[in-house]
N, C-alpha and C positions, 0 to 999 in steps of 0.2 A: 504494500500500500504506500502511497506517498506519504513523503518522512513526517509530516506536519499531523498525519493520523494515528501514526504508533502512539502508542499507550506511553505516556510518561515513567522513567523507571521506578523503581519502587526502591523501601529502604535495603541495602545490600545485609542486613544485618538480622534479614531472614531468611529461608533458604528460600521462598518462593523470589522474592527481589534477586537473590544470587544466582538462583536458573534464569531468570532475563537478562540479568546480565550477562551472562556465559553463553546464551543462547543468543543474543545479541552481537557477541563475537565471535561464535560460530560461524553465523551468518557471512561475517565480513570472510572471514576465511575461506568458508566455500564460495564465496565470490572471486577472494584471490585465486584460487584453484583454476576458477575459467578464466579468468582475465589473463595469467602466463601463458593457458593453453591456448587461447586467441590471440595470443601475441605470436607464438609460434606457427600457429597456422593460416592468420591471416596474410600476411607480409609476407610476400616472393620478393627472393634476390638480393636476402642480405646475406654478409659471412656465415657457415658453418655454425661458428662460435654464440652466436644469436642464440641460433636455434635449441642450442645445446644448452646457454645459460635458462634460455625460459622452460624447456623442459624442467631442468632439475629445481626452479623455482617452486614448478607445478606440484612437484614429488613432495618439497619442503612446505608447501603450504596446504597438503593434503595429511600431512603430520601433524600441523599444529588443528588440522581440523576436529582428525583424531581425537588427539589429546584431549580438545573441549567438550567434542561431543562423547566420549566416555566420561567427564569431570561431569556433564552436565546428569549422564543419568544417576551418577551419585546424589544426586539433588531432586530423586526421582522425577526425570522431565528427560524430553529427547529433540532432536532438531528436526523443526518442523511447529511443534505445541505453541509457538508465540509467533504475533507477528513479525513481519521484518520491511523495511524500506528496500528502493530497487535504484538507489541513488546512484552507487559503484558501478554499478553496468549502465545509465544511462551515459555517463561517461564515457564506457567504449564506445553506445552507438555513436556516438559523436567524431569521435577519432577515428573510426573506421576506413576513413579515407587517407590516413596521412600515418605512416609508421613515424616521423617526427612529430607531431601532435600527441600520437598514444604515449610514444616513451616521455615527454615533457608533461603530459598531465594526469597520467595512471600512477607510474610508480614513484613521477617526481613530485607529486602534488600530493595524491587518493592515499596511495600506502604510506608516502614521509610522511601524513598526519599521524600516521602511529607509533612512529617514531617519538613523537610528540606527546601522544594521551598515554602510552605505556606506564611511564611511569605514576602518572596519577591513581589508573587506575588501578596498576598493582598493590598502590597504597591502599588507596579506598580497600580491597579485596584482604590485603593482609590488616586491615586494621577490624575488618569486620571476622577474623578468625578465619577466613578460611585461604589457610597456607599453600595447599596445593595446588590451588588456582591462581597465585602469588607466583609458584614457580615454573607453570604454564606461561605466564607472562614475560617472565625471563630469557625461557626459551625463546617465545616467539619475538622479543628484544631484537637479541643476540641474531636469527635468522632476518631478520626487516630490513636490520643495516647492511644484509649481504646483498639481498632484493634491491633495494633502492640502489646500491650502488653500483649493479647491474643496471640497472633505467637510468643512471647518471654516464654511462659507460657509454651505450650505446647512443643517449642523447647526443653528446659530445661529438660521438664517432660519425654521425648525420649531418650535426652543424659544419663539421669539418668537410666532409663531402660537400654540402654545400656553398660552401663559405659563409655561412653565417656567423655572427655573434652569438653564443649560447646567452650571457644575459638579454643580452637585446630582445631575440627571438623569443625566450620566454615569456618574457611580457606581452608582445604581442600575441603570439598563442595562448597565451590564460587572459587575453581580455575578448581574441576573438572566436573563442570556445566559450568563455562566460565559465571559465572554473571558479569554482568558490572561493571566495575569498578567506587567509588563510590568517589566525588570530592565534598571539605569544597565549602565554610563554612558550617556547623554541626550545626545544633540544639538543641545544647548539653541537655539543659533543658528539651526540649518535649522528645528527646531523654529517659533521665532518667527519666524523669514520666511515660513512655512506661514501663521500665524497664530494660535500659542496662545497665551495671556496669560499675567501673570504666574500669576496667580489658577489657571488650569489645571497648570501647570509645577509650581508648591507642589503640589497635592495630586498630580502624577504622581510627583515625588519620594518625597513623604511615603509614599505608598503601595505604592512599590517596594522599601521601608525606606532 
């Protein structure tokens, strides 16, 4: 359903609140799942190495699917039982047409927000007791920053072909896609272990106000 209809979350400090949330990010997951494999299959004619990195994305983000949706039936609940938004994929339709469009605003935009909420939400989860869903969120940390930095990779490797500016270009692609606009706090660290530069990080700042 569209995002503005999902049910507001509940307190995490129940178990039914803690299966929406879990089930909540489930959701994003199985989302990431298609989005690498559409990335792989839509796009003729790039390196080898493409194809390869978004496979084993696919493989890595069908783990952390996994992982939640077994956390989730601890919580007596499975994926599927709450609703979900169809936000993540409205996005591919959009970039369908440009394999520099999808890598500048999937994995550089859609997934680096989670780079971003990770840590919060790991807190909120470990402060509400439940630890195993805490170290679920570690893992899927730790694999985001490899993701992103793949989509920072090949970004780069496009603008180059082209001769484009990567910050340049960015800006114009997330204003003429209409990508959401993206709001600190900033994960600056996971950030640049992904791969953004300074150069990128200034104008995400700047432009978040």
């Amino acid at each position: 359903m569209a995002p503005q209809d999902v049910e507001r979350r509940r307190s995490l400090h129940t178990p039914a609140g803690r299966a929406a949330m879990i089930h909540a990010l489930c959701h994003i997951e199985f989302n990431a799942i298609n989005l690498a494999l559409d990335a792989a299959w839509r796009f003729a004619g790039m390196p080898p190495g493409y194809y390869r990195d978004w496979l084993r994305v696919a493989d890595e983000e069908a783990y952390h699917f996994t992982l939640l949706a077994d956390h989730l039936g601890t919580l007596g609940a499975a994926y599927g039982d709450f609703p979900a938004h169809n936000s993540l994929w409205e996005m591919t339709d959009k970039t369908a047409g440009d394999v520099l469009a999808r890598m500048a605003l999937v994995p550089r935009t859609l997934e680096a927000r989670g780079l971003d909420a990770s840590p919060p939400v790991r807190a909120r989860l470990a402060g509400a007791g439940d630890h195993a869903a805490a170290a679920i969120i570690d893992i899927i940390l730790r694999d985001e920053v490899g993701h992103v930095a793949i989509g920072n990779h090949w970004y780069r490797w496009l603008c180059a072909q082209r001769g484009l500016d990567p910050v340049a270009t960015y800006a114009q692609l997330a204003g003429q896609y209409r990508a959401p606009k993206l709001r600190g706090p900033f994960n600056l660290d996971a950030r640049r272990a992904a791969g953004f530069d300074e150069d990128e990080l200034a104008w995400l700042e700047a432009s978040a106000g």
